[in-house]
N, C-alpha and C positions, 0 to 999 in steps of 0.2 A: 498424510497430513494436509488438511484443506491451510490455503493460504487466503487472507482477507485484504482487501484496502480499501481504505476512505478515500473518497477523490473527492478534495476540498476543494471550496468557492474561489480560494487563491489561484491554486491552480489553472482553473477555467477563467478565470479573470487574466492570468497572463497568457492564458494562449490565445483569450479572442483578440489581442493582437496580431496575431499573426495569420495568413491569408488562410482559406479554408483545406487548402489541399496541405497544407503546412500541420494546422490542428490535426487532421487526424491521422498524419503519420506521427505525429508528437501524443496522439492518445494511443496508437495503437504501442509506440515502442513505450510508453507507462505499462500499460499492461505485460506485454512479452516481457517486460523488465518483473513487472512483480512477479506472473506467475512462470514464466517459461525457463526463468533466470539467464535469457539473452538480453544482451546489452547495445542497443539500435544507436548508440550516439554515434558513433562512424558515419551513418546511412544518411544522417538530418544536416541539411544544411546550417548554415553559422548560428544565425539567429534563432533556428529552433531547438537546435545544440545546445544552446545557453539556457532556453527554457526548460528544457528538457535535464539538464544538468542541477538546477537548481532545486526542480519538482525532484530529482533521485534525492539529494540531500534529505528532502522534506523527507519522504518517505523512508530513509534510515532513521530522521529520529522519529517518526510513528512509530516504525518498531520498535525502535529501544525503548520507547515508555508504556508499550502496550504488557502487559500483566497478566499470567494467565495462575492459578493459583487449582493444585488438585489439592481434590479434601475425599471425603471417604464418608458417608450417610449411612448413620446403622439404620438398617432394616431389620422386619418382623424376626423372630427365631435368629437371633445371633450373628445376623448375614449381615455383607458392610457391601456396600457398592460403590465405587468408584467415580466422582463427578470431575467437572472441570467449570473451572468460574471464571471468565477472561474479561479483564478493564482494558478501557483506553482512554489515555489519562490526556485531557486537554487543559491545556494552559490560557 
């Protein structure tokens, strides 16, 4: 199963607070958090911890309101094939 994520403006907007070597331990453990399912907030120090904690939030509710819906497409001669329609619903 491919996994996806939005990396919103929010997001980038509270890390460019924080010093450069801080952002991209704070991006890299987003990612190893979406896809790898390891969890870096132990590693981050205080303040990137907090950012980093809040950006997990977000991105549980992206998930829960993202939407994926199978349907089934009749084809030529009787044949039905299998599709997949996925929303992500912004508020």
């Amino acid at each position: 199963m491919t996994k996806d994520l939005i990396f919103k403006e929010s997001w980038f907007k509270a890390m460019q607070h924080l010093p450069l070597p801080e952002q991209k331990k704070v991006t890299m453990a987003i990612l190893h958090y979406a896809f790898a399912d390891e969890d870096w907030e132990k590693v981050l120090r205080p303040q990137s911890r907090a950012v980093f904690l809040l950006i997990k939030a977000d991105y549980h509710m992206q998930e829960k309101i993202s939407l994926k819906i199978n349907y089934h497409v009749h084809l030529n001669n009787n044949q039905w094939k299998e599709k997949v329609l996925s929303f992500i619903v912004h508020s």
